[in-house]
C-alpha positions as CSV (number, residue, x, y, z in Angstrom):
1,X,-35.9,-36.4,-48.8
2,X,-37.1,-32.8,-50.3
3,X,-40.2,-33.9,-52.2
4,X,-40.5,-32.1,-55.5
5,X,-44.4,-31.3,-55.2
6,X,-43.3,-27.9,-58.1
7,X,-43.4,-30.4,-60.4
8,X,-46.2,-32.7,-59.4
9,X,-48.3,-33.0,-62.9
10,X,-45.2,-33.5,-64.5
11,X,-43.8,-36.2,-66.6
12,X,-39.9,-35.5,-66.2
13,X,-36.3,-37.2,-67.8
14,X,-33.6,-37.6,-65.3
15,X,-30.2,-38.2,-66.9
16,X,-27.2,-39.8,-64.7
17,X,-28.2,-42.3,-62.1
18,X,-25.1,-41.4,-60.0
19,X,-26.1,-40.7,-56.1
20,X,-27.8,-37.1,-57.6
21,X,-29.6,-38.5,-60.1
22,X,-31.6,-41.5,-58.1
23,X,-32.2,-39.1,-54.9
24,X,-33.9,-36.6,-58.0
25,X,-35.7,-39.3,-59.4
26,X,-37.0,-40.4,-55.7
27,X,-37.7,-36.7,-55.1
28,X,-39.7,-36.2,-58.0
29,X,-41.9,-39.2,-57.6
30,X,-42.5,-38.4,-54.1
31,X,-43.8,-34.9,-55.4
32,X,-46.2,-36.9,-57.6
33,X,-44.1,-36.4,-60.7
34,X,-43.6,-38.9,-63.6
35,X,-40.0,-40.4,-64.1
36,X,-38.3,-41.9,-66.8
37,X,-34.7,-41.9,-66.2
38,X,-31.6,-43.7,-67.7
39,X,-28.3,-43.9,-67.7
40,X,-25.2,-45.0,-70.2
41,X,-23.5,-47.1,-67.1
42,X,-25.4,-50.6,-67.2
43,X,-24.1,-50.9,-63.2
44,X,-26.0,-47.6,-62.6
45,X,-28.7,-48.4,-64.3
46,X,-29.4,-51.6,-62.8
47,X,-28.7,-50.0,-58.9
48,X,-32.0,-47.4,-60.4
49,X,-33.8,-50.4,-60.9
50,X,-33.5,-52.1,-57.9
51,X,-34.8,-48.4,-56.3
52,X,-37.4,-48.9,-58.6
53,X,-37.1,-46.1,-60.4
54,X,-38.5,-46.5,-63.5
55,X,-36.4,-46.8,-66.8
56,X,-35.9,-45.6,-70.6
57,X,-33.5,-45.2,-73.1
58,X,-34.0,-41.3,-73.2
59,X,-32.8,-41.0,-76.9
60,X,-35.7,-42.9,-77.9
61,X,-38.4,-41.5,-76.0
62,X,-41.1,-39.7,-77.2
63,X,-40.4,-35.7,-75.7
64,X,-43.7,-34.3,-76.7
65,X,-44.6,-35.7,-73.3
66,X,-41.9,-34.9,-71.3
67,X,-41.7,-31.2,-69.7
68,X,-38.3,-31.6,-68.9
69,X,-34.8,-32.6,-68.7
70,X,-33.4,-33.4,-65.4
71,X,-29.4,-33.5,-66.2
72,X,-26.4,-34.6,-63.6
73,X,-23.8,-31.9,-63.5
74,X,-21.1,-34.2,-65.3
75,X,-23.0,-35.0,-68.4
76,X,-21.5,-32.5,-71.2
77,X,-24.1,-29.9,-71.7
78,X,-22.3,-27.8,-74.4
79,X,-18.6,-28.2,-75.0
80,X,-16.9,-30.4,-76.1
81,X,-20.2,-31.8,-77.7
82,X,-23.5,-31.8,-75.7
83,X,-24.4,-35.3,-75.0
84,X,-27.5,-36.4,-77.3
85,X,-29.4,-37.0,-74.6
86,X,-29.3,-32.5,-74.4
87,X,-29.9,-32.8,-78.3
88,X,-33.3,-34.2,-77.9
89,X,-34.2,-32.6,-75.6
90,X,-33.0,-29.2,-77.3
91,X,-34.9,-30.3,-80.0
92,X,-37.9,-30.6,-78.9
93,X,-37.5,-27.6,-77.0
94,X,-37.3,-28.7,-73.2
95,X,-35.4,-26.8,-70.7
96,X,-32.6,-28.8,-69.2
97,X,-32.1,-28.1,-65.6
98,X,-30.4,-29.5,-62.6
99,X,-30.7,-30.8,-59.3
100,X,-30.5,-27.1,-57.4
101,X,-33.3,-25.4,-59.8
102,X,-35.8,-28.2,-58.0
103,X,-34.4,-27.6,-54.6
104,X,-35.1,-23.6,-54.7
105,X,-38.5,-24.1,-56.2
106,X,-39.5,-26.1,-53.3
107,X,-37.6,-24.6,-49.9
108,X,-38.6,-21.1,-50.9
109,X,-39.0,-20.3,-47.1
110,X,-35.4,-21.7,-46.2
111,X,-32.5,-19.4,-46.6
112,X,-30.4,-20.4,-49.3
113,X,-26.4,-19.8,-49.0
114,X,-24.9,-20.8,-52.2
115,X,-20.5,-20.7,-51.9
116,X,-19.3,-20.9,-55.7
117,X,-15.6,-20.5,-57.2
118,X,-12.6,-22.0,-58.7
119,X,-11.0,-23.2,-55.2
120,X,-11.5,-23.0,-52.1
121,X,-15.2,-24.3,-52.5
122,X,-15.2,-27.0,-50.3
123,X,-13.7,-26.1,-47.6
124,X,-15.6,-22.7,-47.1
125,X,-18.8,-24.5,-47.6
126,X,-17.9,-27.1,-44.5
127,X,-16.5,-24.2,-42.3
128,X,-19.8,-22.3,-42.6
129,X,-21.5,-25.0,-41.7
130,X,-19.4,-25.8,-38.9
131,X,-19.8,-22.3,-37.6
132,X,-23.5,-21.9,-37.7
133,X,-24.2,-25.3,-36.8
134,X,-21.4,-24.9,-33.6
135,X,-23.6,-21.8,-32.8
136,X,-27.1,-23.5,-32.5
137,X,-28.3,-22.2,-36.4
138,X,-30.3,-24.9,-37.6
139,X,-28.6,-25.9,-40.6
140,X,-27.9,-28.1,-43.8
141,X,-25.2,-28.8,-46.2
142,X,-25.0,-30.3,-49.9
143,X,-24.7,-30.1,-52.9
144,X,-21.3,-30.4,-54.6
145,X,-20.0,-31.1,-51.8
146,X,-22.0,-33.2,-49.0
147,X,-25.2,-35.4,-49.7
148,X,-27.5,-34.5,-52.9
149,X,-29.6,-32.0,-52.2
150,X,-32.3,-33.7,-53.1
151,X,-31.6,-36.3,-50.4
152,X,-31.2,-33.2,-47.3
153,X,-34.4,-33.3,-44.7
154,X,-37.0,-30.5,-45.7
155,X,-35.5,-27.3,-44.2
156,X,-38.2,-25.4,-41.7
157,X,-39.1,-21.9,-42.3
158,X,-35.8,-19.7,-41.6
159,X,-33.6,-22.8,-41.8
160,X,-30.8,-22.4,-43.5
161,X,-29.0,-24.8,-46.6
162,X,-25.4,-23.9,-47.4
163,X,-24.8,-25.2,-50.5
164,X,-21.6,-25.7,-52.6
165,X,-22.2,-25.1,-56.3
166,X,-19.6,-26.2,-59.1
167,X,-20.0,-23.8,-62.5
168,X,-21.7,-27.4,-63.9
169,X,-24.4,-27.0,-61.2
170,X,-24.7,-23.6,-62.1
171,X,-25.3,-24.1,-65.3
172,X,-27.9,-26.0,-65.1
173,X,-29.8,-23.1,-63.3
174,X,-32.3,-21.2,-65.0
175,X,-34.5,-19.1,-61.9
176,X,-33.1,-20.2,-58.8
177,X,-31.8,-17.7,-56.5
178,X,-29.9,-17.7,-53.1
179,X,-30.7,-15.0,-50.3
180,X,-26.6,-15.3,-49.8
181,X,-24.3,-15.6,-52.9
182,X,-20.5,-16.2,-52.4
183,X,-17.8,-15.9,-55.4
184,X,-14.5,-17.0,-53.6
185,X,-12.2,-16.8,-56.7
186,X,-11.9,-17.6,-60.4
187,X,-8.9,-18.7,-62.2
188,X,-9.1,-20.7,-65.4
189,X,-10.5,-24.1,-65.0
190,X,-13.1,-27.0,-66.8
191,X,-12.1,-24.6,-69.6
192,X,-13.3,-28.1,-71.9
193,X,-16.5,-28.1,-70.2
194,X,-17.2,-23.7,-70.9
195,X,-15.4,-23.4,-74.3
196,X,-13.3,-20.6,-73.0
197,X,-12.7,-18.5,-69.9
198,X,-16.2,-16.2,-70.7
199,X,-18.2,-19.1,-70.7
200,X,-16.7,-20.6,-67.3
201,X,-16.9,-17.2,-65.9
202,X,-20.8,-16.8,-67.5
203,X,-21.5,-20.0,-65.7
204,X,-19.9,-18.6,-62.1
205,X,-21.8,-15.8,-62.2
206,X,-25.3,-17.3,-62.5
207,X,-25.0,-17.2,-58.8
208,X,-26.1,-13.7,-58.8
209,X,-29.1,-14.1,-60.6
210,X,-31.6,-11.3,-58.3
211,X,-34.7,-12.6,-57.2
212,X,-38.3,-11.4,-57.9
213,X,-38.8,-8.7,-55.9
214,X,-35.9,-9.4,-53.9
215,X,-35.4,-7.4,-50.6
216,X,-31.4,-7.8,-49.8
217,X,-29.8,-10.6,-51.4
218,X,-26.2,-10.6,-50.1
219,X,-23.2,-11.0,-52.1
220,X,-19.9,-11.8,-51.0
221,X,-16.7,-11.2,-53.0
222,X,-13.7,-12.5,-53.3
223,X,-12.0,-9.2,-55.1
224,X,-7.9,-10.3,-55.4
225,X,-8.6,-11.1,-58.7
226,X,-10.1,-9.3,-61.5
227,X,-13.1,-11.7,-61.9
228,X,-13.7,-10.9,-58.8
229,X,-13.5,-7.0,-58.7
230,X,-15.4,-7.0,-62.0
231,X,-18.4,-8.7,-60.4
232,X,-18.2,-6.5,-57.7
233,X,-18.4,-3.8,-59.9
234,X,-21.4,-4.9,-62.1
235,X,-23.6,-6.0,-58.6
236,X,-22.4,-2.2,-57.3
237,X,-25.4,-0.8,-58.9
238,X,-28.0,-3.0,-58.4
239,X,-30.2,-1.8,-55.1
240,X,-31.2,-5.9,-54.7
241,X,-27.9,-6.7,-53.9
242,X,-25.4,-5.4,-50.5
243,X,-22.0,-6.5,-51.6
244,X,-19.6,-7.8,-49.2
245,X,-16.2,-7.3,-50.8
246,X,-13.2,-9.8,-49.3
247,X,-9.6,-9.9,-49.4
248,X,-6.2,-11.1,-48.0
249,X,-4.3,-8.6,-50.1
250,X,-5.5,-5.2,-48.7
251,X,-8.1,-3.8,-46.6
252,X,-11.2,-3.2,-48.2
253,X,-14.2,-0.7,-47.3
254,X,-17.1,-2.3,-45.8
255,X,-15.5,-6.0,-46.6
256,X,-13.6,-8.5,-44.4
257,X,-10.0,-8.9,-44.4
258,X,-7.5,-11.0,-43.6
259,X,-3.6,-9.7,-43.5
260,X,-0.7,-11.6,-42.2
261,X,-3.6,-14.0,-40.4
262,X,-5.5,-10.8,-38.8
263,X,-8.8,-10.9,-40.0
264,X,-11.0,-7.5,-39.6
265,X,-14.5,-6.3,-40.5
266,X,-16.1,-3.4,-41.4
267,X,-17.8,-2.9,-38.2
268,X,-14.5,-2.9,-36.3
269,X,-14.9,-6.4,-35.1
270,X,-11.3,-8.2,-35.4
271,X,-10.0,-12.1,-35.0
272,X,-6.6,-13.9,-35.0
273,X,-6.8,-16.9,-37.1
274,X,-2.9,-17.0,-38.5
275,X,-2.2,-19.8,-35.6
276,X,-5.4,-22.5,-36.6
277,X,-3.5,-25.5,-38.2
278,X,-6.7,-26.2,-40.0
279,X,-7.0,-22.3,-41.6
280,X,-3.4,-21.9,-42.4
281,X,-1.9,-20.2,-46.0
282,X,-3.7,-17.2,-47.4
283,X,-6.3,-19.2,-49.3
284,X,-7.7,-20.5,-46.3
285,X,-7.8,-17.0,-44.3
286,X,-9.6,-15.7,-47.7
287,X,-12.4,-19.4,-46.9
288,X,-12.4,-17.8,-42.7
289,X,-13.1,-13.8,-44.1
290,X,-15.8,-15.1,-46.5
291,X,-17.1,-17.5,-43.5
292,X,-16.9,-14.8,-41.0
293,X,-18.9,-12.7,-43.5
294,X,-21.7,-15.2,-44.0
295,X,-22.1,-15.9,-40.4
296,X,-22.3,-12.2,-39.2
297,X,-25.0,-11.9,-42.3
298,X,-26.8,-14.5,-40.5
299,X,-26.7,-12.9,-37.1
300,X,-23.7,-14.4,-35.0
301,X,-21.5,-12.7,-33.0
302,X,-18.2,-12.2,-33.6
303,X,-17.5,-14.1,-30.6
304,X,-19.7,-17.5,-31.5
305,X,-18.1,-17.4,-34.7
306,X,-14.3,-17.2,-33.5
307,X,-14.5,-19.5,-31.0
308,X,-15.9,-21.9,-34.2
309,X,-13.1,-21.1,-35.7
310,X,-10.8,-22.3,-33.2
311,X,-12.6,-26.0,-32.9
312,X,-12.8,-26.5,-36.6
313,X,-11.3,-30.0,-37.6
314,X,-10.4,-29.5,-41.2
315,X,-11.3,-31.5,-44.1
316,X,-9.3,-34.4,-45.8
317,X,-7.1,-34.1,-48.8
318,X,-7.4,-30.2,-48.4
319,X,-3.6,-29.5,-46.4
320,X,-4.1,-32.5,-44.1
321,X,-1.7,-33.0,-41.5
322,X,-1.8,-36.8,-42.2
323,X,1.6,-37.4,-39.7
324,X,5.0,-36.4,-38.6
325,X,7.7,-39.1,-38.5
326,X,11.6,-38.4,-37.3
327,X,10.6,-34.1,-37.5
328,X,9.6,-34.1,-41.6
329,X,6.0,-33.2,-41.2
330,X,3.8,-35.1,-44.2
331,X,0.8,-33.1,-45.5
332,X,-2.2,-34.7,-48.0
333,X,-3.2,-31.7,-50.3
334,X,-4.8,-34.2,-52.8
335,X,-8.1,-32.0,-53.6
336,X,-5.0,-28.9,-55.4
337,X,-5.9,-30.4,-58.7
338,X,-4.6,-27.2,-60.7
339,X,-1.9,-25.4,-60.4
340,X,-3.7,-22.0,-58.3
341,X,-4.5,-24.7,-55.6
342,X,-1.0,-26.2,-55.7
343,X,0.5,-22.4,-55.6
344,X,-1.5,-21.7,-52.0
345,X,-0.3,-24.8,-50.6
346,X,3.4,-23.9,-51.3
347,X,2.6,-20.4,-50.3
348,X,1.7,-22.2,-46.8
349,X,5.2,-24.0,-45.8
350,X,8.8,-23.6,-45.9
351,X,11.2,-26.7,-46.8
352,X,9.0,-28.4,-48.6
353,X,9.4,-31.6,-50.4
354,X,6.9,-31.5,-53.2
355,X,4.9,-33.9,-55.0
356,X,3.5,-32.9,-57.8
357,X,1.5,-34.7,-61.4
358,X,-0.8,-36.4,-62.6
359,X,-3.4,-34.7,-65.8
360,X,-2.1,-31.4,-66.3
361,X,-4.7,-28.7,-66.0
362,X,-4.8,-25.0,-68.5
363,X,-2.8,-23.4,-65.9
364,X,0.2,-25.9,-65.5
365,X,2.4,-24.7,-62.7
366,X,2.6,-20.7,-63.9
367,X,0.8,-20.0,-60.3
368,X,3.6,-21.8,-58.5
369,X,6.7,-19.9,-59.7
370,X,6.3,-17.2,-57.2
371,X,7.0,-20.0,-54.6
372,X,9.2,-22.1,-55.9
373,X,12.1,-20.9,-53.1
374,X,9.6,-22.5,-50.9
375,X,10.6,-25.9,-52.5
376,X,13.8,-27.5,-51.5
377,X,13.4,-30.6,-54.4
378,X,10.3,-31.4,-56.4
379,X,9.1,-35.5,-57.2
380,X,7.4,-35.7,-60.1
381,X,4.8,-38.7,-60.8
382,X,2.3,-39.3,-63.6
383,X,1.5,-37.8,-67.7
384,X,2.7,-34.8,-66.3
385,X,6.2,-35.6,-65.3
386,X,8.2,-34.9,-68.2
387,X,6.5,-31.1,-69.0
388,X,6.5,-30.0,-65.3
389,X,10.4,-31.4,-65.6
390,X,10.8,-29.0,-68.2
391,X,9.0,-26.1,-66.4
392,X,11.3,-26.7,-63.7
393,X,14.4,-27.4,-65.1
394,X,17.7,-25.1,-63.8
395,X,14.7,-23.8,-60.7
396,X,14.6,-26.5,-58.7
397,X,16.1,-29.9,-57.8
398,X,13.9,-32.8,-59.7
399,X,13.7,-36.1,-59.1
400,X,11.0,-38.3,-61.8
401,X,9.8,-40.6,-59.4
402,X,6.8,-42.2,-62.0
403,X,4.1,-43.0,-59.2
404,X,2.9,-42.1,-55.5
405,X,4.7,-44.8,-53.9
406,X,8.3,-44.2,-55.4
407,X,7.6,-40.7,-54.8
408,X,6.9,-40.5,-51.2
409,X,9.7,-43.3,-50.5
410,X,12.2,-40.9,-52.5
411,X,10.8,-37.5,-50.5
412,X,11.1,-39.4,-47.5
413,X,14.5,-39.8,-47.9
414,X,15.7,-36.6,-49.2
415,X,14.2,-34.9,-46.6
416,X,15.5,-37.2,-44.3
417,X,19.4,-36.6,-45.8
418,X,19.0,-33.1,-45.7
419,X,20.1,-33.2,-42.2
420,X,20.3,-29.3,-42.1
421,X,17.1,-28.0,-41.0
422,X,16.9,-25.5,-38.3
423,X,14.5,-26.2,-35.6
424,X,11.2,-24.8,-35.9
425,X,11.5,-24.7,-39.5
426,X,10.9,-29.0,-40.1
427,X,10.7,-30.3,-43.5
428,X,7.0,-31.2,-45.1
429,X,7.0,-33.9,-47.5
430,X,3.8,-32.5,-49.1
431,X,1.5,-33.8,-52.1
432,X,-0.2,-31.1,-53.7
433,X,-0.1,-32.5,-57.4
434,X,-1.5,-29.6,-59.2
435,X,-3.1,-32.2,-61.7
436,X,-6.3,-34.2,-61.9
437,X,-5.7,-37.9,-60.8
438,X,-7.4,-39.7,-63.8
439,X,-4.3,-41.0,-64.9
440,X,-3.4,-43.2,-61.9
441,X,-6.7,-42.8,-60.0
442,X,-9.7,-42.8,-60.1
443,X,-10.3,-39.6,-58.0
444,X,-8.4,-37.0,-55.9
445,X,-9.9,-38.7,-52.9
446,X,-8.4,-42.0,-53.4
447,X,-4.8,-40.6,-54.4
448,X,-5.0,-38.6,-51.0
449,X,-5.9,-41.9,-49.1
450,X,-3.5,-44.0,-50.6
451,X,-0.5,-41.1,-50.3
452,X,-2.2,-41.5,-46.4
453,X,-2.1,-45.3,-46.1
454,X,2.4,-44.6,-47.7
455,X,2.4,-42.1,-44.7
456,X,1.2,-44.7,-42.1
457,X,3.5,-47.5,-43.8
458,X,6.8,-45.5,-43.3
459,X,5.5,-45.0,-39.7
460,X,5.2,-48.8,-39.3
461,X,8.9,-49.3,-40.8
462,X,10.3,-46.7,-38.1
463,X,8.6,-48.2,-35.4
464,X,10.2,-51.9,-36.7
């Protein structure tokens, strides 16, 4: 635990008792802090109180005493509605902040890497930190992604935290600052959450906020798309900031690239990555280049950071080789809950088999129609079905298979008919939805285990 010792004559709110929330409240009060914290779930709740962490219906409180509130990133800030918890504390004119404003008031002498942007989040964050940590940096990862930050061990001097940060952790940032600040990509997502594009892109770009007297903040760039370039752009001019520009489109002047899986630096330094199972498509060679960039920044070599490249295992539900049964090749892409992420994965195989559905995000499947030849019949599941039967109608071969199950029984078997695959060129049965899950589950994570547990099942009936 990180105590919160910035805040130590404090009486502070905490909002959402989730596993953020508590390892806050615990932080604070082992920085000497006053609590109060609350939560709508009665379950939550009642886990905070078994922690002992002290509890009060917030709404009713009395915020002349409070300095602060201490928000979880899923609580509605501003849009649709702010939650009324915000609206008293708005009202009596206390900042609401999150999580990651403590943390960076209180490691100020660790070295903060914070990896932001619409996808690709994840997995960048958990190569990095396979990379440094593979090459003896001591090193630390939370945030979105990981354990709370709150709940990491208190960094030393020069340690480094890499961080993933969603635009609702962002947000809740008013001064914090990151010696390294990564911006992947942005395409149009939790527009509900932002109101509109601006504000999601507003809320992205916090991570560039320059620190007081800052000597050399880095800032690395995703620029193939025009979010991207136009942050470039604006951070051009600012002497606090050396910008690290990368793409898989193009070489780019003092940037990393990756084309056709050959990644290159500016200084010369190059790196074949196009054959790693666990970096393939384009999306994942942009994750290596911003990786590579980060770790040179921190003083590897290109040779420590290649040879982490080659040992790195991958992470679930993000193209996850989950099996191969009778040559069709099944892959869990769970975590492509909008249709950008979808589009990479298709971009990634041939033959493919797809499963796709679930809650529709803004961008539908428009990013996938430059891949659909990629697709050899599509299996549609969940309150999506019947539109993304539409967007596909006279494209692409549909079957409306309702749920996970029917559909990986009915992929299984198509593939299996299609009896005309050259060698070298196998089928993938893959389920990259391009939807949110909260129609059939709970989470992305549980979809991608149970489209897993299918995967092992038709194993079991082959092996009968």
């Amino acid at each position: 635990m990180i105590p919160v010792t910035s805040r130590s004559s404090q009486h502070l709110a905490v909002f959402g008792l989730g596993g953020s929330g508590r390892a806050t409240a615990h932080a604070l009060m082992a920085g000497g802090a006053a609590v109060t914290a609350w939560d709508d779930n009665a379950e939550s709740r009642a886990q905070a109180a078994n922690e002992n962490i002290p509890l009060a219906d917030l709404t009713g409180a009395d915020w002349s005493d409070i300095a602060a509130l201490v928000l979880s990133p899923g609580i509605p800030l501003t849009h649709p509605a702010p939650h009324p918890v915000v609206g008293c504390a708005r009202q009596a004119d206390r900042p609401v902040i999150g999580d990651i404003e403590l943390l960076a008031e209180n490691v100020s002498d660790a070295v903060l890497i914070g990896i932001t942007g619409t996808n690709g989040k994840s997995t960048t964050s958990a190569l990095l930190h396979h990379v440094l940590q593979a090459s003896g940096i001591a090193v630390q990862i939370g945030g979105n992604f990981g354990p709370p930050v709150l709940g990491l061990v208190p960094p030393g001097a020069g340690d480094t935290v890499v961080l993933e940060l969603s635009s609702y952790q962002l947000d809740l940032t008013h001064t914090a600052t990151f010696d390294i600040a990564v911006l992947l990509n942005v395409t149009p997502d939790h527009l509900d959450r932002h109101g509109d594009m601006a504000g999601y892109v507003a809320a992205k770009k916090r991570i560039f906020r320059t620190a007081q007297a800052a000597t050399g903040q880095i800032a690395v760039i995703g620029i193939d798309d025009e979010y991207g370039r136009a942050a470039m752009n604006e951070l051009a001019g600012n002497r606090s900031w050396q910008v690290v520009p990368v793409s898989v489109e193009r070489p780019v002047e003092g940037g990393v690239s990756v084309i056709d899986g050959d990644l290159r630096d500016a200084d010369g330094n190059s790196c074949a990555i196009g054959h790693i199972d666990t970096l393939r498509g384009r999306h994942n060679w942009q994750n290596a280049a911003t990786a590579w960039a980060v770790a040179r920044a921190r003083g590897l070599t290109p040779a420590q950071i290649a040879a982490a490249f080659e040992t790195y295992p991958g992470l679930p539900h993000r193209l996850e080789m989950v099996g191969e049964i009778d040559g069709i090749r099944y892959v869990n892409d769970s975590k492509a809950t909008n249709g950008e992420a979808a589009a990479r994965a298709l971009a990634s195989f041939q033959n493919i088999y797809w499963i796709a559905g679930g809650v529709a995000k803004e961008d539908g499947l428009v990013p996938t129609e430059p891949y659909l030849d990629h697709v050899r019949h599509a299996f549609l599941i969940g309150e999506a079905a019947d539109a993304f039967a539409t967007a596909l109608d006279g494209r692409i071969p549909v079957t409306m298979s309702g749920d996970l199950e029917t559909a990986v029984t009915d992929a299984a078997r198509c593939a299996a008919e299609a009896g005309d695959i050259e060698a070298g060129d196998a089928p993938v049965v893959l389920l990259s939805p391009a939807c949110a899950s909260f129609d059939q589950y709970r989470n992305f994570t549980l979809r991608g285990d149970h489209f897993r547990a299918l995967v092992a099942g038709l194993r079991a009936e082959g092996a009968a």
